[in-house]
gemmi code that builds the backbone of each chain (N, CA, C; Angstrom):
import gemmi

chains = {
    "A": [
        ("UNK", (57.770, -81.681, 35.883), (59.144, -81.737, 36.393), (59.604, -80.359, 36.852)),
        ("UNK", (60.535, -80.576, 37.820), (60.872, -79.028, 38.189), (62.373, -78.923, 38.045)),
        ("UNK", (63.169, -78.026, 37.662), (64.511, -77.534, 37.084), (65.194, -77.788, 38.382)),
        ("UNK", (66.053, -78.301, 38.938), (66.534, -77.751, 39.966), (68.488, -77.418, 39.396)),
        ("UNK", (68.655, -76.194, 39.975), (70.215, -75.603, 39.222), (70.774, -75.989, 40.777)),
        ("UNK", (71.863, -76.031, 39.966), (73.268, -76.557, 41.940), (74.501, -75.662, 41.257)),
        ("UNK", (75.085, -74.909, 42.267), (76.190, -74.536, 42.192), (76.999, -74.290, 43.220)),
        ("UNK", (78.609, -74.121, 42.767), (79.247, -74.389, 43.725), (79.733, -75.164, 44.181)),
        ("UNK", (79.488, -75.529, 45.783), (79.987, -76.829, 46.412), (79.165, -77.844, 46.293)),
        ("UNK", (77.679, -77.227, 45.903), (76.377, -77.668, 46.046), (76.470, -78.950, 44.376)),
        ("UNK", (76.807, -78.066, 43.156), (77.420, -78.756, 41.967), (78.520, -79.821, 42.221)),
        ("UNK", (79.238, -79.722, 42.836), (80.492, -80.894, 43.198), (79.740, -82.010, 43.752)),
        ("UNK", (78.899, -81.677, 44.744), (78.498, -82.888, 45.463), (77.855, -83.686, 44.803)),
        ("UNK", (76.886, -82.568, 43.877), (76.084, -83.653, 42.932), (76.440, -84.372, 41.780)),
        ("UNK", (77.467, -83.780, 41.025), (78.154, -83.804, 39.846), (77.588, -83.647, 38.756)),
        ("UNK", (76.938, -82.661, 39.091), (75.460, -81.971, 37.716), (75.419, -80.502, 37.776)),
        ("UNK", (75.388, -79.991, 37.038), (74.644, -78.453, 37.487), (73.562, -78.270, 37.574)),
        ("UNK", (72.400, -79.834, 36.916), (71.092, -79.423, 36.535), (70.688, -80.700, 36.777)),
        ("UNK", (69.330, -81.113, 37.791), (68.631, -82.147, 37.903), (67.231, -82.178, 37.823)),
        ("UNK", (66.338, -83.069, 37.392), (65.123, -82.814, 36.886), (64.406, -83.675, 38.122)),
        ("UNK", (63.567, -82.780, 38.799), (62.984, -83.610, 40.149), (61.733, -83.808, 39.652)),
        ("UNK", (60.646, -84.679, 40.100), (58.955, -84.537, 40.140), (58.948, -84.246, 41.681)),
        ("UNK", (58.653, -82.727, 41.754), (58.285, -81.660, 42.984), (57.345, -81.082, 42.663)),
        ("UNK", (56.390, -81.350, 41.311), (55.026, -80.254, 41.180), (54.179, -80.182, 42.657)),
        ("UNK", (53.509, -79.559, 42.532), (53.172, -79.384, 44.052), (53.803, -79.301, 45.198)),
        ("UNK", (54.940, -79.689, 45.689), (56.072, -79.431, 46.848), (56.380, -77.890, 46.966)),
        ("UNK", (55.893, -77.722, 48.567), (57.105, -76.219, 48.507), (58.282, -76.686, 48.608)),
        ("UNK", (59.515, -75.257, 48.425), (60.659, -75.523, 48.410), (61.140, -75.859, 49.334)),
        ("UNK", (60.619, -76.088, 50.180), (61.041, -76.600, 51.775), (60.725, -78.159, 51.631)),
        ("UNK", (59.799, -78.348, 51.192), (60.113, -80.218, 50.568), (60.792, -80.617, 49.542)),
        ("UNK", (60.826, -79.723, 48.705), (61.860, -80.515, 47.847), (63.298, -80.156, 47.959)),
        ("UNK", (63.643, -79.527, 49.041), (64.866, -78.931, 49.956), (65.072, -81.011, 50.589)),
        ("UNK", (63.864, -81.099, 51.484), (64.234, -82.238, 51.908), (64.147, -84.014, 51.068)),
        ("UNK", (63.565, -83.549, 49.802), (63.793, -84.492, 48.804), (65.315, -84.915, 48.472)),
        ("UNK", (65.342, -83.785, 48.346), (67.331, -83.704, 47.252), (68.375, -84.249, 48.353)),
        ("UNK", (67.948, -83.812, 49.715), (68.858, -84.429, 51.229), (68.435, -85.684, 51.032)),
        ("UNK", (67.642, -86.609, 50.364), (67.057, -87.895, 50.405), (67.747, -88.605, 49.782)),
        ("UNK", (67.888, -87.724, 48.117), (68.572, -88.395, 47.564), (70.127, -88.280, 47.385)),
        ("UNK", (70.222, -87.398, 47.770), (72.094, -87.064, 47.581), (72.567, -86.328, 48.826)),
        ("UNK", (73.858, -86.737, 48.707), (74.413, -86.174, 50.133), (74.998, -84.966, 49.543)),
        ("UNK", (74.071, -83.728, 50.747), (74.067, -82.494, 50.263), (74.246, -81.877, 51.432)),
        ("UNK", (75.234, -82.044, 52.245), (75.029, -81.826, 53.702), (75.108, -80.189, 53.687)),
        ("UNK", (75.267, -79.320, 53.057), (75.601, -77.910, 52.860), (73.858, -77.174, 52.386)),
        ("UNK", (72.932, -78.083, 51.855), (71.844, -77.822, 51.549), (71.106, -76.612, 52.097)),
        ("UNK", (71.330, -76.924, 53.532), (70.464, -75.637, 54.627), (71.280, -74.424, 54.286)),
        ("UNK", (72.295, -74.196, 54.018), (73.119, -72.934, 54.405), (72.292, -72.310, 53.163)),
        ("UNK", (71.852, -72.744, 51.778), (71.790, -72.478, 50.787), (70.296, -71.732, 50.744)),
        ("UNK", (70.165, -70.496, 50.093), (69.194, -69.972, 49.818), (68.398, -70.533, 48.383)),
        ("UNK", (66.846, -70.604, 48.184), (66.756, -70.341, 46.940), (66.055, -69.496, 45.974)),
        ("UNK", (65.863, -69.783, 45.194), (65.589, -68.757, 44.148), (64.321, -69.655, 42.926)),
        ("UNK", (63.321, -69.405, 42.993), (62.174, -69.375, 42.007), (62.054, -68.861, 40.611)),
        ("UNK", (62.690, -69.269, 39.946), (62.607, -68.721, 38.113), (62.970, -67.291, 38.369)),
        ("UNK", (64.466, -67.393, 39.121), (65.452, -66.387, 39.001), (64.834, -65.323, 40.093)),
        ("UNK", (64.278, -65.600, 41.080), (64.242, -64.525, 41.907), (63.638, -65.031, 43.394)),
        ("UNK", (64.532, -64.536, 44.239), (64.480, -65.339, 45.312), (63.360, -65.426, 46.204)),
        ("UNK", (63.369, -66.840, 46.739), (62.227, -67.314, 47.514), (61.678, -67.515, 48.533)),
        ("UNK", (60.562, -67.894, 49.358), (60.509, -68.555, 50.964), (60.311, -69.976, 50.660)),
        ("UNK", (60.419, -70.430, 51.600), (60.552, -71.664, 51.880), (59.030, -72.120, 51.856)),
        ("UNK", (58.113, -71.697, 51.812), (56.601, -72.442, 51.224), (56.241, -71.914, 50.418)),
        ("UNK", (56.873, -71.253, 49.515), (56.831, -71.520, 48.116), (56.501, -72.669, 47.039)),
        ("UNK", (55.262, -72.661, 46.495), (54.901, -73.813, 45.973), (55.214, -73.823, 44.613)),
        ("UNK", (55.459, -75.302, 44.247), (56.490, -75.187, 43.268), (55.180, -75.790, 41.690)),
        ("UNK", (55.087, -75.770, 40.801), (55.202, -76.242, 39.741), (55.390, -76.627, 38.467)),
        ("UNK", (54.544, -77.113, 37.726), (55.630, -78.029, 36.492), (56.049, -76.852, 35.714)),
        ("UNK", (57.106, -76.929, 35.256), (58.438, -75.934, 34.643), (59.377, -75.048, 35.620)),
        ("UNK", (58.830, -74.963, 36.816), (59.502, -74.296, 37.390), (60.836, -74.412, 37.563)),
        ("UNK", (61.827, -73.425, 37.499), (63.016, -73.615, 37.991), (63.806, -73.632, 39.252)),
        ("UNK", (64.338, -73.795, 39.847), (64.623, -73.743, 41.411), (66.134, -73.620, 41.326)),
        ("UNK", (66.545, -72.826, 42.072), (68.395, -72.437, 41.796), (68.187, -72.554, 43.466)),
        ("UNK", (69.446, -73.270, 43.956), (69.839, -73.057, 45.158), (71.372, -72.397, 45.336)),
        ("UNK", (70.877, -71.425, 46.297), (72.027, -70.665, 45.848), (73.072, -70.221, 47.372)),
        ("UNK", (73.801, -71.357, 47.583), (74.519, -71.413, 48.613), (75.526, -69.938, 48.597)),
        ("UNK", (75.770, -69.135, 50.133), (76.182, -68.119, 50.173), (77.175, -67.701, 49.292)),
        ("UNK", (76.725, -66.295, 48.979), (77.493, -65.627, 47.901), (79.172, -65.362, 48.126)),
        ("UNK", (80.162, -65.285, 47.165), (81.162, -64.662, 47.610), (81.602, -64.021, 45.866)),
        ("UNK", (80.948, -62.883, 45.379), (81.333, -62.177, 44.319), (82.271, -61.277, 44.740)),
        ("UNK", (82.498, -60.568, 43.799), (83.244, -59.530, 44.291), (84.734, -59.002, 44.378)),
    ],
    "B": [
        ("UNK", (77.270, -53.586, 23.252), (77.424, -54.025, 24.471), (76.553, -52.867, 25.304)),
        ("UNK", (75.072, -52.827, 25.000), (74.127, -51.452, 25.455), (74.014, -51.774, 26.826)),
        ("UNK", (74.334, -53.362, 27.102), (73.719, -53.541, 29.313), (74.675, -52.755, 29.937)),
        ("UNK", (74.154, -51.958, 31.065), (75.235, -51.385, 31.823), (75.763, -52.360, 33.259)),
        ("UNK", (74.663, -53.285, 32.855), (75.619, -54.505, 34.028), (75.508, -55.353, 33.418)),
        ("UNK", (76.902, -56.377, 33.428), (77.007, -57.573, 32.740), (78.314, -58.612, 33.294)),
        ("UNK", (78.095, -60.007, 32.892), (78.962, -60.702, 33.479), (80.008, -60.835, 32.058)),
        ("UNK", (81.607, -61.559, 32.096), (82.169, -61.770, 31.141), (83.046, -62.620, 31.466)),
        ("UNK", (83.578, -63.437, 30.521), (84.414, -64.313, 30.766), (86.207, -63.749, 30.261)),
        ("UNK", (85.555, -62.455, 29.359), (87.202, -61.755, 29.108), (87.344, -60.782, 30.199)),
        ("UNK", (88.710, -60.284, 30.114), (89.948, -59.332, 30.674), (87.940, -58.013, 30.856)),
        ("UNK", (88.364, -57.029, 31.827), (87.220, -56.074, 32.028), (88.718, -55.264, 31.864)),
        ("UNK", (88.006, -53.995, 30.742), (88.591, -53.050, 31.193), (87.504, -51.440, 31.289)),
        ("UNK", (88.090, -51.088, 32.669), (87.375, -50.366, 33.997), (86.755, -49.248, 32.789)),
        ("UNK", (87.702, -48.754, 31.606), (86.678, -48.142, 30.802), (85.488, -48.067, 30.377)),
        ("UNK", (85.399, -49.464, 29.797), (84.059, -50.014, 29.520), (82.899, -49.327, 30.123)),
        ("UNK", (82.897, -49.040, 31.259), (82.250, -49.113, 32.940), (82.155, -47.407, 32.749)),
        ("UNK", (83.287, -47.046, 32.864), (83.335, -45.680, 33.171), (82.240, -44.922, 31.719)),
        ("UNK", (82.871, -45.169, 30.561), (81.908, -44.490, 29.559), (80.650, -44.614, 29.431)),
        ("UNK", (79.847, -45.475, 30.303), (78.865, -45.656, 30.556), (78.257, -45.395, 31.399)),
        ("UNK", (78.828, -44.407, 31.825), (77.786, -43.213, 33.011), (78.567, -41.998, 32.737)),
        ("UNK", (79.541, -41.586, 32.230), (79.786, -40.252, 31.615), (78.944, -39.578, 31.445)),
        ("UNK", (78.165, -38.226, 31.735), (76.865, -37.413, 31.267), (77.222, -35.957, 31.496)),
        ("UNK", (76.448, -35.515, 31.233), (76.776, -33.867, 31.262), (76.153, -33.324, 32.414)),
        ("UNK", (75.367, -34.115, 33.295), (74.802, -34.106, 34.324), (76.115, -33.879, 35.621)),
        ("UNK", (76.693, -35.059, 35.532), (77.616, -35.762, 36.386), (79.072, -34.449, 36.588)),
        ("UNK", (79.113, -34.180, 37.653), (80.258, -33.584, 38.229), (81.296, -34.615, 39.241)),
        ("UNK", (81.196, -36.199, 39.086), (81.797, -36.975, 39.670), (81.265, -38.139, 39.231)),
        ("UNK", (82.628, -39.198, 38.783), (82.273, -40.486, 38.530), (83.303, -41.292, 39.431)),
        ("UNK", (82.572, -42.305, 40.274), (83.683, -43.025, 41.172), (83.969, -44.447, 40.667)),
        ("UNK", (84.907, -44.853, 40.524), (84.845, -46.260, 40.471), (85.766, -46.874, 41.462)),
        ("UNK", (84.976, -48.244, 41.414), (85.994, -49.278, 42.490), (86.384, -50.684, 41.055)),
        ("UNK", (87.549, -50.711, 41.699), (88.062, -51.874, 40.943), (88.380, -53.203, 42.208)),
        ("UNK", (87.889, -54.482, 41.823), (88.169, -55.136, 42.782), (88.933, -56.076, 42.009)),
        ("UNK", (90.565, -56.736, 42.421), (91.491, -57.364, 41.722), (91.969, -58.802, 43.006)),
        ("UNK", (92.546, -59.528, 41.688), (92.579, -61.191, 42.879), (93.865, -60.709, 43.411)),
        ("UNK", (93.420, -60.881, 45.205), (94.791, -61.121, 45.898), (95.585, -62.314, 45.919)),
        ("UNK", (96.684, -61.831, 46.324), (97.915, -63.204, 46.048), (97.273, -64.104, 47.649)),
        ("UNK", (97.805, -63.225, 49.302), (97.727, -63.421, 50.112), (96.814, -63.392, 51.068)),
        ("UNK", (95.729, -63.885, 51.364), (94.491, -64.027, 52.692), (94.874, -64.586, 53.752)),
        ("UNK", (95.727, -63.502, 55.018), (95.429, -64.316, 56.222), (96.866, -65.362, 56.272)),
        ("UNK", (97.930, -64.372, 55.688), (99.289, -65.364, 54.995), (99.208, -66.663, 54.070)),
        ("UNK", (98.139, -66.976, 53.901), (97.865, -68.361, 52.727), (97.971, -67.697, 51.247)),
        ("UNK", (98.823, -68.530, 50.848), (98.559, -67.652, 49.201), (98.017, -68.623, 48.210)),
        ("UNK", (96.965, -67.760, 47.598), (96.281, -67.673, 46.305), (96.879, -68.290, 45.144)),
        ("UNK", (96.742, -69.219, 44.362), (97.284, -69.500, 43.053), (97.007, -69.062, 41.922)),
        ("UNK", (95.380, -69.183, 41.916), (94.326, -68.448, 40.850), (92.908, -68.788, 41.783)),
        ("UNK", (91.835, -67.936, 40.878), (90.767, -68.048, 41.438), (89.985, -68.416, 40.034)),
        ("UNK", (88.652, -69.034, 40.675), (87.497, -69.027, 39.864), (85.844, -68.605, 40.118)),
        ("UNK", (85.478, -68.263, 39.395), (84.227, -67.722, 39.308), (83.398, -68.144, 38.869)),
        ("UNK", (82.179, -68.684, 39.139), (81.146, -69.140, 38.522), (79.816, -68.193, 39.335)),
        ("UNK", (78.907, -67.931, 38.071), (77.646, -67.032, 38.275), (76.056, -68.260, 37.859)),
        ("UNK", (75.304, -67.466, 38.137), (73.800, -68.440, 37.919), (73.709, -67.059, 37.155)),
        ("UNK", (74.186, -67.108, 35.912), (74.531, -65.587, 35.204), (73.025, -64.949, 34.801)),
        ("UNK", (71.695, -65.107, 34.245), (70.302, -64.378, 34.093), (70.259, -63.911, 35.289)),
        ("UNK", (70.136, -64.693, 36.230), (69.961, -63.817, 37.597), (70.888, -62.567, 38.159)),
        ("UNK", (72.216, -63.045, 38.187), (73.110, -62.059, 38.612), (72.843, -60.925, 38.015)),
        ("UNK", (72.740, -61.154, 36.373), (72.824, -59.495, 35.899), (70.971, -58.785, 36.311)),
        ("UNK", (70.304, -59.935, 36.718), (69.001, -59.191, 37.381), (69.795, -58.522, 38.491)),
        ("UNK", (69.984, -59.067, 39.529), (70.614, -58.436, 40.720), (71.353, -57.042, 40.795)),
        ("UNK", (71.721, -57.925, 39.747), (73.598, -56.111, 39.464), (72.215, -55.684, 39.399)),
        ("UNK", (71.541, -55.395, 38.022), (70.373, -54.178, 37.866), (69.587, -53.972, 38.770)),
        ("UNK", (68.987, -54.631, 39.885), (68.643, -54.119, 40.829), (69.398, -53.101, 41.420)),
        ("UNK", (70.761, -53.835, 42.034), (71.567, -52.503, 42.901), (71.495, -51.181, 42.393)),
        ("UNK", (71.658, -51.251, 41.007), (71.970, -49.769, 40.492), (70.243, -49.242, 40.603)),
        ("UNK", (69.157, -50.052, 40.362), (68.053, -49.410, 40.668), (67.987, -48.632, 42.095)),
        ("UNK", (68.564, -49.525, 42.672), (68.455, -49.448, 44.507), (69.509, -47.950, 44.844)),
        ("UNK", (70.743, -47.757, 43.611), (71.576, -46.675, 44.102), (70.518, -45.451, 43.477)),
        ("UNK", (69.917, -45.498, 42.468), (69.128, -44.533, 42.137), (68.057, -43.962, 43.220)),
        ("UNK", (67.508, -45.116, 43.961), (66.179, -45.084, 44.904), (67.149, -44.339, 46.202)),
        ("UNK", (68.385, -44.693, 46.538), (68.598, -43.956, 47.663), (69.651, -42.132, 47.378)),
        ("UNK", (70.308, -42.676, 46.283), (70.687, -41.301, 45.818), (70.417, -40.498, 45.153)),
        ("UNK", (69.384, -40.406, 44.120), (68.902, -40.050, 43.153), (69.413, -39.887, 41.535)),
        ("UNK", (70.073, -38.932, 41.626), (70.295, -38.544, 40.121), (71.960, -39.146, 40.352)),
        ("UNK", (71.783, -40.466, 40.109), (72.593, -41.631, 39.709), (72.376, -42.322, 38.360)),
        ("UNK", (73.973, -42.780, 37.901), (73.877, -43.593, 36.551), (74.971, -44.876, 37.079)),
        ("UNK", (74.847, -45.690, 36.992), (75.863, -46.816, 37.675), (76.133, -47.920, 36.636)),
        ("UNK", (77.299, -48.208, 36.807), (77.575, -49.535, 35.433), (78.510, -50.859, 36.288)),
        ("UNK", (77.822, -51.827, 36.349), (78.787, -53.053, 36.867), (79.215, -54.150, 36.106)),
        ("UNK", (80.507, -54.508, 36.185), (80.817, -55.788, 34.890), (81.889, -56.482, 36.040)),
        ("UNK", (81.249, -57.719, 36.289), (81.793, -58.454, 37.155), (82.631, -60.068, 36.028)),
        ("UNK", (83.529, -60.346, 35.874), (84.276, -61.373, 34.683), (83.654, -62.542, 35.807)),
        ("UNK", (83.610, -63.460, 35.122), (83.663, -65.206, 35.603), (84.321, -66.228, 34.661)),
        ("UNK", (84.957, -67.010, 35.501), (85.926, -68.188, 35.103), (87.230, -68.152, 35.846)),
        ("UNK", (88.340, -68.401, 35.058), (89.293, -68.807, 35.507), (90.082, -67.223, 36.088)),
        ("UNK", (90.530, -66.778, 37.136), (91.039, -65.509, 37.038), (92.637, -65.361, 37.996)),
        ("UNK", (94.035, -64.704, 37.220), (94.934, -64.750, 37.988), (95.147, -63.905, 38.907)),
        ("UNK", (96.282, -63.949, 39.590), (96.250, -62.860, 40.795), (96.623, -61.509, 40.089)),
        ("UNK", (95.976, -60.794, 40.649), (95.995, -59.160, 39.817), (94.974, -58.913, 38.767)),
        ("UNK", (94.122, -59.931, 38.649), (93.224, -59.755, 37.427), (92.179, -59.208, 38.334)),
        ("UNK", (91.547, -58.018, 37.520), (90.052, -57.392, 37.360), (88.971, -58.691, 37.339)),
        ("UNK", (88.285, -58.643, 39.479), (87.383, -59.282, 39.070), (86.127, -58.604, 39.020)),
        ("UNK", (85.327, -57.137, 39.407), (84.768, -56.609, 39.320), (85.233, -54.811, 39.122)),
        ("UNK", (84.110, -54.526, 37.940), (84.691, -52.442, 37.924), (83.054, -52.343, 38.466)),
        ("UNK", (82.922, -51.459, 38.877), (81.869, -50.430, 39.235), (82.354, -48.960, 39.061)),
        ("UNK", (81.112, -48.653, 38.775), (81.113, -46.881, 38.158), (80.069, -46.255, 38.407)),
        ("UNK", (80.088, -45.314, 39.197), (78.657, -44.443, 39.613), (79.036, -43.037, 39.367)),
        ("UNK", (78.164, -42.367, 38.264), (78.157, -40.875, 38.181), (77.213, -39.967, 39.103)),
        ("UNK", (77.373, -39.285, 39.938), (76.580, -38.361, 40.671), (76.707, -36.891, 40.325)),
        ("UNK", (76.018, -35.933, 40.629), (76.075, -34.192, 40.282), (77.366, -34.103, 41.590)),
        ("UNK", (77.400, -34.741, 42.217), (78.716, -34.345, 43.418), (79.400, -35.561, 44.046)),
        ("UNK", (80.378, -35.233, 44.456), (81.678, -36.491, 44.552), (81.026, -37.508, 45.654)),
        ("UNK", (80.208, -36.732, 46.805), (80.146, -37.302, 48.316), (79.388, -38.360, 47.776)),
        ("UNK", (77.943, -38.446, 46.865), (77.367, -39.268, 46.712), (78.207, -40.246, 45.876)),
        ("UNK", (78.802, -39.838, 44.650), (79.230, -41.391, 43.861), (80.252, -41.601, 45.024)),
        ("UNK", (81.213, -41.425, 45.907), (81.799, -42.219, 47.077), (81.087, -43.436, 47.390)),
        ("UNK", (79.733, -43.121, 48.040), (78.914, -43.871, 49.164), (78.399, -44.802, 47.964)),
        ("UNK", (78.104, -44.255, 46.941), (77.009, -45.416, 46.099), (77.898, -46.422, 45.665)),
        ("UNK", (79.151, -45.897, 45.590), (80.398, -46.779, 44.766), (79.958, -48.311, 45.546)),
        ("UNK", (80.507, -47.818, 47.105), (80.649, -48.311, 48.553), (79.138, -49.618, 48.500)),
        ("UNK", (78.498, -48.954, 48.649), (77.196, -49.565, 48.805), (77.229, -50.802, 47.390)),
        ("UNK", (77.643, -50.202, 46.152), (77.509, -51.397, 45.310), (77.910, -52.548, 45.590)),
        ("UNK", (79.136, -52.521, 46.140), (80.148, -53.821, 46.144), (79.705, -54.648, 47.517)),
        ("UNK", (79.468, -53.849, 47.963), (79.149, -54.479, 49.597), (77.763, -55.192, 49.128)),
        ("UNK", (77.115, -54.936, 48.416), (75.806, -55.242, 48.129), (76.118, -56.922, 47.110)),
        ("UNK", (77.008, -56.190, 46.311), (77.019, -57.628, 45.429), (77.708, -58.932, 46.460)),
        ("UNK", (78.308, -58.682, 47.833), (78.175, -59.405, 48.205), (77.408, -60.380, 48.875)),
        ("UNK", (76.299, -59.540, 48.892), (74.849, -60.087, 49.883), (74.221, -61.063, 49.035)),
        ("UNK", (73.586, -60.029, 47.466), (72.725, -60.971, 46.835), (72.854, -61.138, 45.556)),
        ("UNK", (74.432, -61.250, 44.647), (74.551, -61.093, 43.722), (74.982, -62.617, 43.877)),
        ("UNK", (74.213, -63.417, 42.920), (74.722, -65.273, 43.123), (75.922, -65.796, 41.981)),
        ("UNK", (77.064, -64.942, 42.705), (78.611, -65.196, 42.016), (79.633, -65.962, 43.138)),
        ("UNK", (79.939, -67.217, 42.784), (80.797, -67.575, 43.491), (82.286, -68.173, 43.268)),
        ("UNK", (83.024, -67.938, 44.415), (84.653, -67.759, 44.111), (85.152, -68.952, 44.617)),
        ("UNK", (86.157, -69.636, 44.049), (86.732, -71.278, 44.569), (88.277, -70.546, 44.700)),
        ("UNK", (88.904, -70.777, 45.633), (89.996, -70.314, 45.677), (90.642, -71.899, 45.543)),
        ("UNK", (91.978, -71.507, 44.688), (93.070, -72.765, 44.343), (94.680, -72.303, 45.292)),
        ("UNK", (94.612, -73.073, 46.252), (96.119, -72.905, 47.214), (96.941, -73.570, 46.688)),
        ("UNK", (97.747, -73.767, 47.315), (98.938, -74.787, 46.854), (98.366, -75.904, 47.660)),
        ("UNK", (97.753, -76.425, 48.366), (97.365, -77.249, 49.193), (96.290, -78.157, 49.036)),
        ("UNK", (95.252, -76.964, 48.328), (93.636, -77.487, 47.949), (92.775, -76.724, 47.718)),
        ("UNK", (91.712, -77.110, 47.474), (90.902, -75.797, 47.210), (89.560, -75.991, 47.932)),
        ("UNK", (88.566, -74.651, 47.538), (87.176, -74.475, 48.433), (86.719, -72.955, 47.871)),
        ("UNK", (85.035, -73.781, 47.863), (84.280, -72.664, 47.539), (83.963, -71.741, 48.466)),
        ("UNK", (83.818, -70.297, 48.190), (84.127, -69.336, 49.674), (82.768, -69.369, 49.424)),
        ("UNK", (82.038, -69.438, 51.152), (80.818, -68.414, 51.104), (80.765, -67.133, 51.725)),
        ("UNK", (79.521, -66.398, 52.045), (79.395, -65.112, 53.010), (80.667, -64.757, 53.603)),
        ("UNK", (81.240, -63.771, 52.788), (82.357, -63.043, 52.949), (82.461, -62.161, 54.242)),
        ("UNK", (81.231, -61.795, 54.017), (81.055, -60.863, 55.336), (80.553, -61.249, 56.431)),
        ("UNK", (80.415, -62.442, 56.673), (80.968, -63.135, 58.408), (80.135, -62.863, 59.033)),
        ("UNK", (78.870, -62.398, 58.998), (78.146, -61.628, 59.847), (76.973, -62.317, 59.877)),
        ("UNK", (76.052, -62.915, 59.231), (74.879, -63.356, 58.739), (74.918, -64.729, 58.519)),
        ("UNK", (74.048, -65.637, 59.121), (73.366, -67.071, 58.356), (72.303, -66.705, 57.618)),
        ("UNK", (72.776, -66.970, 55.911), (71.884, -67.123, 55.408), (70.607, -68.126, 55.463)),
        ("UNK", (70.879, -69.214, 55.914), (69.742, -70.246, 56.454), (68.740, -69.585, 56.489)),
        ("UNK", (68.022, -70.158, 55.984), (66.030, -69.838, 55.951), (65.810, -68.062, 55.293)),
        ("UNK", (67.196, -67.299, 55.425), (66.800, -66.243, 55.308), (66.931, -65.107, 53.800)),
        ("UNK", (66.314, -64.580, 53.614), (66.470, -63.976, 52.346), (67.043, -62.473, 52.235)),
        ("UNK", (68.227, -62.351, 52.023), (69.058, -61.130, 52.183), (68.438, -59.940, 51.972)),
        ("UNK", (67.983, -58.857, 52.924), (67.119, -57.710, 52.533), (68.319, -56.374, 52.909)),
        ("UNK", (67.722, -55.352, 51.998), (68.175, -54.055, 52.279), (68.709, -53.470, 53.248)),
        ("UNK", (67.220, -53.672, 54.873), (68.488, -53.310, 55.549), (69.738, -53.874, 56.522)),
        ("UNK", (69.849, -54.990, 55.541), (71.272, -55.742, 56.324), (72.499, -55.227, 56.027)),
        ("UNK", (72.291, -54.002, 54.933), (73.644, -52.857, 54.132), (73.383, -51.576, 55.542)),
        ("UNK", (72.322, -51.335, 56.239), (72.527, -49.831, 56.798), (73.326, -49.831, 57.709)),
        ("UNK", (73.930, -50.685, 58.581), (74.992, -50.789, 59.277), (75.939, -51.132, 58.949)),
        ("UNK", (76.121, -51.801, 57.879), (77.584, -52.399, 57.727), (78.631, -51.090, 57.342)),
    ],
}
model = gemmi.Model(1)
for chain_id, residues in chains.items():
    chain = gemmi.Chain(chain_id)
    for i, (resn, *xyz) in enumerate(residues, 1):
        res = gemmi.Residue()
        res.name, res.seqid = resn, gemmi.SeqId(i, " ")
        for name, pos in zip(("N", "CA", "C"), xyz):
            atom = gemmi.Atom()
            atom.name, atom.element = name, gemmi.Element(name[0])
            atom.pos, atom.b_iso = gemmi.Position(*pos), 0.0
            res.add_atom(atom)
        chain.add_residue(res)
    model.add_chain(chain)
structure = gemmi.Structure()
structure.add_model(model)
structure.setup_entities()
């Protein structure tokens, strides 16, 4: 199973902060288009992510335990 | 409280920050305080909120201050950014950079904050009287899409 974290607008849509996908083997660029499959995430693309806390490319291959944070643009500060 | 960057859900006070780059080295310590505005653009603010992907962020903060060391050198930097619920006038980030001379903690101050806006994963929901929304990319300049925020997207700004 792979961690996937949502925050933000990205958390509202889903109404989770935390969902448990089967993406072993998927880069993050498929399981980018998994989560658009299953939930309406229309903000998905804008969102960067991040690999067990440190950010990623998009064929990045994912597996079991991994965590995946998508991390739609920042506004700290 | 030994991290010199950290997130919190209480009141920051800018001390905290500052005594933690105090040195006998340092002939200048700068800090920036960043506090919630009432008014953006004539719309006013009610309160704000903050939410962090908090292990990571305080990786990040510690990067920057690695990154102010790599470009200024004999730097000590401390960041404490609060998350949750925050009113107008509240401390949402202190930064503190000690340098041997003023010109550098100026620029590194500068460079921190601008930085935590690129790749520090803290985000702000503003509450209007009207409705609310999560802000993204503050700085207007960049699609993040596909792309992964690098270094030199700070040398011009």
């Amino acid at each position: 199973m792979i961690n996937v974290l949502l925050f933000a607008d990205l958390q509202e849509a889903v109404g989770s902060e935390e969902v448990n996908v089967e993406a072993e083997g998927l880069s993050v660029s498929e399981l980018r288009t998994k989560l658009k499959a299953s939930y309406d995430l229309t903000n998905l693309d804008n969102a960067m992510t991040a690999v067990n806390e440190e950010y990623s490319d998009e064929d990045t291959m994912l597996k079991s335990g991994d965590t995946v944070a998508f991390i739609p643009p920042v506004s700290g500060g | 409280m030994d991290k010199k960057v950290w997130l919190t859900k209480e009141p920051i006070d800018p001390n905290d920050c500052i005594e933690k780059v105090v040195r006998n080295e340092a002939g200048a310590v700068n800090t920036f305080i960043g506090t919630v505005r009432e008014f953006t653009k004539g719309k006013r603010t009610l309160f704000l909120e903050y939410q962090s992907y908090v292990p990571m962020a305080e990786k990040k903060l510690a990067q920057i201050a690695d990154e102010i060391k790599t470009k200024w050198g004999n730097t000590d930097t401390a960041i404490a950014h609060r998350i949750g619920r925050l009113e107008i006038t509240d401390i949402a980030v202190v930064i503190a950079v000690s340098t041997p001379h003023r010109a550098d903690a100026f620029e590194a101050s500068r460079y921190a904050i601008e930085r935590i806006k690129e790749i520090v994963p803290i985000w702000k929901k503003e509450h209007w009287e009207d409705g609310t929304k999560w802000l993204g990319d503050q700085k207007e300049n960049k699609s993040y899409a596909k792309n992964m925020p690098s270094e030199e997207d700070m040398d011009h700004d």
